[in-house]
C-alpha positions in Angstrom: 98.9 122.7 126.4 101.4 120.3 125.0 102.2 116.7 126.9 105.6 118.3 128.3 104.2 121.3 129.4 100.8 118.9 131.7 103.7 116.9 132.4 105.9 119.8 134.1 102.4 120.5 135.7 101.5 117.3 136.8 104.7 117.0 138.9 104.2 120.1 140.4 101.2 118.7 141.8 98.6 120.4 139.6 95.9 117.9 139.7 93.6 119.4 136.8 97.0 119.1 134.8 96.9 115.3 135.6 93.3 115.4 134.8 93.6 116.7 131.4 97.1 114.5 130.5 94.7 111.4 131.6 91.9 112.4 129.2 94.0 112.9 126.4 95.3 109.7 126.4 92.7 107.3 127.8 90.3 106.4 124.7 93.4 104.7 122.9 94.8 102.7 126.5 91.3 101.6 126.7 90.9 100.6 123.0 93.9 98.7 123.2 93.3 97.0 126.6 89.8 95.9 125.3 91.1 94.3 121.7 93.9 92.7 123.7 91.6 91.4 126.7 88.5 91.0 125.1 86.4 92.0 128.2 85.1 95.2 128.9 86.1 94.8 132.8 89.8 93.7 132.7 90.2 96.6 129.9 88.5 99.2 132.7 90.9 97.5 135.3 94.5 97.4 133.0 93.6 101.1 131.9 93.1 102.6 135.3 96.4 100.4 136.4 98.1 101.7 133.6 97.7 105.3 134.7 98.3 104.4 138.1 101.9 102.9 137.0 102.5 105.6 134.9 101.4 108.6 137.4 103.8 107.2 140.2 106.2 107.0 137.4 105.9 109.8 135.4 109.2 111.8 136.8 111.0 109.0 135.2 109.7 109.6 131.8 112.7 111.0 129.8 111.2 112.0 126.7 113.1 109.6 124.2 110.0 108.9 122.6 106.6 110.4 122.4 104.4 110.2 126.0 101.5 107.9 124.0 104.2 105.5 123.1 105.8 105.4 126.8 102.0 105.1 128.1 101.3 102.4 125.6 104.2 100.3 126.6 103.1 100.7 130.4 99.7 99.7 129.1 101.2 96.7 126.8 102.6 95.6 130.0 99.8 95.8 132.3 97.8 94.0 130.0 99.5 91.0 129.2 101.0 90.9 132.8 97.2 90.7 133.8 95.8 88.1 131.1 98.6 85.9 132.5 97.2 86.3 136.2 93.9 85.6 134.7 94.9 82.7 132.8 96.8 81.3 135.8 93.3 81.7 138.1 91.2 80.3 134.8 93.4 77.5 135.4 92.2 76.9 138.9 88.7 76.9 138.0 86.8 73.8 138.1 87.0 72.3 134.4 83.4 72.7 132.7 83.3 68.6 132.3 84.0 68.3 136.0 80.3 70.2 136.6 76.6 68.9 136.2 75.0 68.8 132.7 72.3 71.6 132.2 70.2 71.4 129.3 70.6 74.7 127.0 69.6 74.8 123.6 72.3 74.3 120.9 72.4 77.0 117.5 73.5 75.3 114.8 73.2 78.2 112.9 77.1 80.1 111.5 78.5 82.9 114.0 78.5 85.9 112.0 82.0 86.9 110.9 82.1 89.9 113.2 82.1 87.1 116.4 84.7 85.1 114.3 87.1 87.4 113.6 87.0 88.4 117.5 87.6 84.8 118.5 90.3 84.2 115.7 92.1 87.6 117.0 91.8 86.2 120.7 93.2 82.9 119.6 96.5 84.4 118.3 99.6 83.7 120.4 100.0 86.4 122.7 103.2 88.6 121.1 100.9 87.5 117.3 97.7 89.5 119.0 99.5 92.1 120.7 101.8 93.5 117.7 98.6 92.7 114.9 96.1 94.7 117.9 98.7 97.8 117.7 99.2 97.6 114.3 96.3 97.2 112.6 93.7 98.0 114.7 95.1 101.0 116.6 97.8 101.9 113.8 100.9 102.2 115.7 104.0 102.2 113.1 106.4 98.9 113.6 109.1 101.3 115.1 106.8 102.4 118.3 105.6 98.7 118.8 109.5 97.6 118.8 109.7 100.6 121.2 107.2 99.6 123.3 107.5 95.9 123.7 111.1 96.1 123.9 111.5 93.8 120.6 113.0 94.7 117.3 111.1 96.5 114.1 112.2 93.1 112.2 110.1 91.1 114.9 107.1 93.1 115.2 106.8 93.1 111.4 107.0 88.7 111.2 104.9 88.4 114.2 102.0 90.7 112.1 102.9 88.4 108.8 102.0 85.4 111.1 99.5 86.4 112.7 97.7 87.9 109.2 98.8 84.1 107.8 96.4 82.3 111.0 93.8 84.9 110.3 93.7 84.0 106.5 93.2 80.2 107.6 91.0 80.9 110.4 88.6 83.4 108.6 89.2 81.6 104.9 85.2 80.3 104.3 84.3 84.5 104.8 86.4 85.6 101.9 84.0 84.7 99.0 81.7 86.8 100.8 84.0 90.3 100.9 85.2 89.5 97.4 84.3 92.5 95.2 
């Protein structure tokens, strides 16, 4: 069944259609809702929101581009609508220098590059993540980014050369290492 046809279905009230339009497209909202938050929670949480949103607004879906890029600009949206609400309660918390010291052991051993690279992705500037996250990590083309954040081709494709550029400099002592 093709996504117009689950669609047509799905309004009609057909919930094994809106079963069956939700498991083909969940994996990738997920994957991108887990590189962009980095926690497995919030990416269970924006996913199941973004289906929500798009369910109750599926009848306004017009078809001008293809249903995984509509979903995934729902999805962009949830997400980075929801890191800002948990940035903004982050930034009520009580400052770690504010608490009582508690004596942990220290590593001083290096993180392994798998750790860095997820903490220098999670360090880029939101729109920097976001575009290099669709790009190269779930393989959207420039064009359905632009589509989906509402930005131009032009813009997706600096924000990805920047946020390369940082990961360069963040991740530069690992390149000796992948050198062939």
């Amino acid at each position: 069944m093709t996504d117009a046809q689950l669609i047509a279905e799905v309004l009609r009230g057909n919930a094994l259609a809106e079963r069956k339009l939700y498991d083909a497209h969940v994996d990738r909202i997920y994957r991108l809702a887990w590189r962009m938050s980095g926690d497995e929670t919030l990416a269970r949480d924006f996913t199941q929101d973004t289906f929500i949103r798009a369910f109750d607004k599926l009848a306004d879906f017009r078809g001008d581009s293809s249903l995984a890029t509509w979903l995934h600009s729902i999805a962009t949206s949830v997400i980075l609508n929801g890191l800002k609400k948990v940035k903004r309660i982050h930034g009520r918390e009580i400052a770690g220098d504010e608490l009582p010291e508690v004596m942990t052991p220290t590593r001083d051993a290096e993180p392994d590059l798998k750790l860095r690279l997820r903490r220098a992705i999670e360090g880029l500037p939101d729109g920097y993540r976001t575009v290099f996250v669709m790009h190269d990590v779930e393989g959207y083309t420039h064009e359905e980014i632009a589509t989906a954040l509402g930005i131009q081709a032009g813009t997706s494709k600096a924000q990805l050369f920047r946020a390369r550029a940082r990961l360069r400099t963040e991740l530069a002592e690992f390149a000796g290492e992948w050198a062939s």
